[in-house]
Structures are given as structure tokens and as C-alpha cells.
N, C-alpha and C positions, 0 to 999 in steps of 0.2 A: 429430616427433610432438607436441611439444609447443606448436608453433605451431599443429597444426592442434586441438588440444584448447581452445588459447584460441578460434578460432574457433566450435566447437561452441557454447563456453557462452557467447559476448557474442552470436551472431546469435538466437537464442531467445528473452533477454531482451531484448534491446532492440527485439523484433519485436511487443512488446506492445500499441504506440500506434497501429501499422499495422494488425496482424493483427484487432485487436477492431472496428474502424471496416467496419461493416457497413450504415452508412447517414450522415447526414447529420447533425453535431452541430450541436443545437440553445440549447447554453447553459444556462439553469437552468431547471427545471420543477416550479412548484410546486404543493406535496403539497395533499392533502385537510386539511383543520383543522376541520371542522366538520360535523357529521352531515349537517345537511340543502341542501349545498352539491348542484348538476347533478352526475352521473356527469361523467367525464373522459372525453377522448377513448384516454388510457390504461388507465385503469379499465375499457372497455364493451372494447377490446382485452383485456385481461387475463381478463376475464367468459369469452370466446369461447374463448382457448387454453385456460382451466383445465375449461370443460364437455366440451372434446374429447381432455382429457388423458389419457395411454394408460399411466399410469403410477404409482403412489404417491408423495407429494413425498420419505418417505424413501428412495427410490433413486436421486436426487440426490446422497446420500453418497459413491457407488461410484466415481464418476470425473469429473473437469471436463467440462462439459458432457453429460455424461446430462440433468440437471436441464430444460435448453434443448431437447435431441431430446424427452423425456418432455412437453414441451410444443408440440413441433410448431415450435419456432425453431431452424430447423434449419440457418441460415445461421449460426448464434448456436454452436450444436453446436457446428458442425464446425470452429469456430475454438476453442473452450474445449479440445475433444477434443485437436486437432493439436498446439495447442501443450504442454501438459499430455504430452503424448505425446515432445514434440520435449524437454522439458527434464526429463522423467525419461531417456530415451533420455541425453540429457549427464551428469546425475549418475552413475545406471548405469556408461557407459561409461571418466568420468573415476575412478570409484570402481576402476572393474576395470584401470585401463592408468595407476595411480598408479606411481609412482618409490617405490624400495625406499624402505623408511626413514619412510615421510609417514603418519603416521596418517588411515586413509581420509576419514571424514567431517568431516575437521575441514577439510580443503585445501581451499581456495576452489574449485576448479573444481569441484569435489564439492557445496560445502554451498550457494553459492548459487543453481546451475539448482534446486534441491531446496526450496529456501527458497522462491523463485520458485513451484514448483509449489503448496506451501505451501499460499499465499496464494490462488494463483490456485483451488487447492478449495476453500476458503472463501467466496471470491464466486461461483462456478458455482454452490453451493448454493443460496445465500443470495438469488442472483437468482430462483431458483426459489420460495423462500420469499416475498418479495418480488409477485411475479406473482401468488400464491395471493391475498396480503393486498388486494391493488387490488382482484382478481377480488370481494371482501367488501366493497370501499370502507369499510377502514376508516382514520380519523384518523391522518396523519402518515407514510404509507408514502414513503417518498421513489420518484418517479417517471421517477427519469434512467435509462437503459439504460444496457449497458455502454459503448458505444462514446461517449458522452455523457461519462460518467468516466473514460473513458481522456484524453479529448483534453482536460479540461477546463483541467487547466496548463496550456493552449497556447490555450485559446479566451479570445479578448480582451474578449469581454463577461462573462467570470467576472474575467478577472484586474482590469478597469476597478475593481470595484467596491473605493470604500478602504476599507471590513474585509477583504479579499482580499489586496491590494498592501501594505495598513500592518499585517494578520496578517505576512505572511512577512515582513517586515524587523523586526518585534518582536521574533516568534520567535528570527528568526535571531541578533538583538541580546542576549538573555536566555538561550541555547543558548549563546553564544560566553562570555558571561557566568560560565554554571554551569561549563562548562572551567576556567574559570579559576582558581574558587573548587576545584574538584573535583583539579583538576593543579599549583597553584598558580602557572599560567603559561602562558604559550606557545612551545617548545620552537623557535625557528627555524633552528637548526644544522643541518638537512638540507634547506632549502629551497633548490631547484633540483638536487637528486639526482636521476638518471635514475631516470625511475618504475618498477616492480615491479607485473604485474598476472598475477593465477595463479602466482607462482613465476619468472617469466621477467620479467627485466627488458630496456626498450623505450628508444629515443632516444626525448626529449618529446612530437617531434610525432606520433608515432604511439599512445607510452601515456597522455598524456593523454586525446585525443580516444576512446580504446578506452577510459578507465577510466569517462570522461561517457555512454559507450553504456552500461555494465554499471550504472551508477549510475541511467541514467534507467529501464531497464528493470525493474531489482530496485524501487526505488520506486517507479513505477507499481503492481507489483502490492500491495504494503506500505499506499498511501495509500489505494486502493480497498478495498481488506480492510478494513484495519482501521476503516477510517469506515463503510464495510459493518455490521462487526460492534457498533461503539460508539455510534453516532451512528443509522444505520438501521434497527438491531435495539433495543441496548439501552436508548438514548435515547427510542425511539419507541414502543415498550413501555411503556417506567415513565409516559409522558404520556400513554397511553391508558390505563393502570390507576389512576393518579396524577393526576397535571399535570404542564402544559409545563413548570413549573421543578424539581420534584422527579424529572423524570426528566434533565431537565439536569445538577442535582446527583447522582445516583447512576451515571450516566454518564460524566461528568468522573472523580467516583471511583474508579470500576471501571477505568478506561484508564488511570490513575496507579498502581492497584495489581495490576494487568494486567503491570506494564514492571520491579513489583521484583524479580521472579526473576532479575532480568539480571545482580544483583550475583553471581551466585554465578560468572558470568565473569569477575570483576575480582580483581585482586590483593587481598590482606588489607588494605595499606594504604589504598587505595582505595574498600573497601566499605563503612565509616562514611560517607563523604562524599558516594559516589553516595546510599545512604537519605535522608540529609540534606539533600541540596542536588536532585540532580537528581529522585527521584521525587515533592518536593512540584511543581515546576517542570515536570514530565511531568504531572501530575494540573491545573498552574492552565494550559497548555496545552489540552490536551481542554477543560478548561473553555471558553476561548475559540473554541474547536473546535465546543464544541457548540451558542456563543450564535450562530455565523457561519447554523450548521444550523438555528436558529431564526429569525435575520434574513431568511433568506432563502425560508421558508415550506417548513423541512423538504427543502429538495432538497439533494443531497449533493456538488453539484459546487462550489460554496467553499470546505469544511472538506478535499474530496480535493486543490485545488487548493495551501490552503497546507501542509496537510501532506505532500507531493508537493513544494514547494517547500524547505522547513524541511529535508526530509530530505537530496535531494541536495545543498543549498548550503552545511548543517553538514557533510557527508561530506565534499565537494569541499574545502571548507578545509582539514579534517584531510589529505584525501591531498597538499594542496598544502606542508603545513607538512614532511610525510616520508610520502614517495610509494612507501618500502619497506616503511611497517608502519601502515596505513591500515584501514578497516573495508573498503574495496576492495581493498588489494591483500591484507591478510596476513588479516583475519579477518572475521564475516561478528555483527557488534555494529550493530546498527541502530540509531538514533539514538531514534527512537521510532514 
């Protein structure tokens, strides 16, 4: 039962990069920045589903992918729907056939199909929201679709670019950093312990390569969310009521103080140094987060790329250092 339970929750999430790709990634697509710029060819697209639209945009809240059918993207639906469907179905089912003893939502196979769907409600929304804004052409909407953001980690003409390639080895360099300062070290007494993933521990060649599925899949929906919400919403917002740097700067902010509730998962002795160290380090992150969002004319597929990057390579070390008690195998602490 318990093999088949880890299957449930890694084929859902890692089905994320496959399942969204509903047409042909195109790499970056930049936004509108200026009033009196031609219509887009996504914009007069945008114009056309929101005149035909059968639905209010707040009924977009109710479920992943309404947002897409209530738009008439129905290829789009029925992938936000299913899968939305498929990793509540895994929480659900891991929540109700948990082992005596395990407090439900806390057990991995529980929390992150859950976590996962999370996210993935947040950008079904938010695409909707998204579609509305073009449909207005207004300044800064970022223009990528999903399937565009999903694949962007893996698309060679985002990752070419060096704020792209020299973000995520910064990142990665200043994250291993704050560990350090935060743990006062790196723990490598259990490097090479057979890994642990859901509860059940695996020979290497098997829980690695399962722990990198569960990893890439929960952070796809993570990088797209939340750049989604920081960098396409709130960043793009404050520049159209503001300016492009005052909404940079209250963007950065908000995404640094967005990540402090996280201490209240840390031990006591821990939770000075996360305040101290890591959420200024989370906040000058988004910052660089948001100037890539601005390099690159507002499209979202750079900041998803290294954040997407940052995430699973900080995770992957941690579960490499002790692959018993990892944000993948024992708990469900997102790096940011």
C-alpha cells in the first residue's frame, strides 16, 4: 500500500511540465510598457475570449481551471481541472489510508499533492485575471501562457540568458550561504544514507531519481505561483499605479515578508536567525527577481526560470546532505 501511495503522489506532481504543454513554447514574450504601443497578437486574442466570456472572472476562485473553461480555453480547462483533481484525489486519499500514529496533514504524501494543488489554484486564477488585463491592454501584463511557464526551466533560449544562468548560481551561492550562517554548518554525517521519500525508504537509484521527480513537480507549481502572484500581479500593479521601480521595490518587499511566517516552523533556536539572515536574503532575492521581470519587458518566464532553478538545487543539496530528513523526504519547508 505504501508503494502504491508514493506512486499516487510523485506521478501528479511531476506531471506538471507534461500536462500544461498545450501548444508550442515560445520562450519569452514581451509585455506591453507603453500606452500607445500596436495591439499584440495576444492582446486582440485576449479581446476575443473575454467578449465571449460565459462567466464572471470571480468564479475562477471555485476550482483550477474554471477560470480557462469560463474563457472558452478549454484545452487549458481540462488540464488545470484534471490535474487539480488528480492531486487532491492523492491528498484526500493519503490523508484517509495514513498509518496509525502520523498526524494527517503533516505527512508528506498528504501535504505536498495539497501544496501542489495550492499553487496550481492560484495560477488558474490568476491566468484568468491575466487574460482580462490584455483583453484592456493594459502596461506590463506579462504575456506567457502556461505551457510557456511551465517549460521555461528547460527552454534554452530563457536559460541562455546570463541574468538567467548567473541568477541561479548566485542564488544558489547566497542560499547555501544563509545555511550556513542560519545552521552554523553543514551537517555531512549522513551523506550517502539510503534516501527516505513519503515515509518509506528506497536503494539510491530509485529514491533519488523519485525524490528529483517530486521535487521538480512541487516547484514548477511554486515558481509559477508565485512569480504569478509577486512579479505579474503585485509588481505589475504598483508600476501601472506607480512606476516601474516603486513597484519593483514594493514587490521585492512583499515576497521577503510574504516568507516570514515560515519561522513559526522552525525550532526556537533557529527563529532569530531565519528573521535575520534569511528573510532579508528572501526579500534581496525577489528583488533580483523582479529586476530579471523588468530586463526582460515584463515576461515571466526568467524570474520562473531561476526561481524554479534556486528551488530544487537548494532542496536537492539539503536531501543530498540527509536524504532521511529533507524538505522532500520529511517535511514540506519550501526554500522560497
Amino acid at each position: 500500500m505504501e508503494r502504491r501511495r508514493i506512486r499516487r503522489a510523485v506521478v501528479p506532481a511531476a506531471a506538471l511540465l507534461c500536462s500544461l504543454v498545450t501548444g508550442e513554447a515560445a520562450g519569452m514574450q514581451p509585455a506591453r510598457t507603453h500606452d500607445d504601443e500596436a495591439e499584440k497578437p495576444r492582446e486582440a486574442r485576449a479581446r476575443r475570449l473575454v467578449a465571449a466570456q460565459s462567466c464572471a472572472a470571480a468564479v475562477g476562485l471555485l476550482f483550477p481551471g474554471v477560470a480557462q473553461f469560463c474563457l472558452g480555453k478549454t484545452a487549458e480547462g481540462a488540464v488545470f481541472s484534471g490535474l487539480g483533481l488528480a492531486e487532491l484525489g492523492v491528498g484526500v486519499t493519503a490523508l484517509a489510508t495514513r498509518d496509525e500514529g502520523i498526524e494527517g496533514i503533516s505527512e508528506p504524501s498528504v501535504s505536498v499533492p495539497l501544496a501542489a494543488l495550492q499553487y496550481l489554484w492560484i495560477y488558474s486564477y490568476l491566468d484568468g485575471v491575466f487574460e482580462r488585463q490584455r483583453a484592456k491592454r493594459l502596461r506590463y501584463v506579462p504575456l506567457d501562457t502556461p505551457a510557456e511557464l511551465a517549460l521555461a526551466p528547460f527552454t534554452p533560449s530563457v536559460l541562455a540568458k546570463p541574468d538567467v544562468w548567473a541568477g541561479i548560481l548566485g542564488s544558489l551561492a547566497l542560499g547555501l550561504g544563509a545555511t550556513l550562517l542560519i545552521d552554523g554548518g553543514l551537517d555531512t554525517d549522513h551523506v550517502g544514507d539510503d534516501p527516505q521519500l513519503f515515509d518509506r525508504t528506497f536503494r539510491p537509484g530509485v529514491g533519488y531519481p523519485l525524490a528529483a521527480a517530486v521535487g521538480t513537480g512541487i516547484f514548477s507549481h511554486v515558481a509559477v505561483a508565485e512569480e504569478a502572484v509577486f512579479r505579474g500581479m503585485i509588481q505589475s500593479q504598483m508600476a501601472r499605479e506607480m512606476d516601474p521601480t516603486r513597484g519593483w521595490v514594493g514587490a521585492s518587499l512583499a515576497f521577503g515578508a510574504a516568507h516570514a511566517p515560515n519561522v513559526v516552523g522552525l525550532s526556537h533556536d533557529r527563529q532569530a536567525a531565519y528573521l535575520a539572515v534569511a528573510v532579508p536574503l528572501i526579500t534581496l532575492l525577489g528583488g533580483y527577481l523582479g529586476l530579471s521581470y523588468r530586463w526582460h519587458d515584463y515576461s515571466l518566464a526568467p524570474p520562473v526560470a531561476i526561481h524554479f532553478w534556486y528551488d530544487l538545487l537548494i532542496s536537492g543539496v539539503d536531501y543530498v546532505l540527509d536524504p532521511r530528513d529533507s524538505s522532500i523526504s520529511g517535511r514540506v519547508s519550501l526554500p522560497f
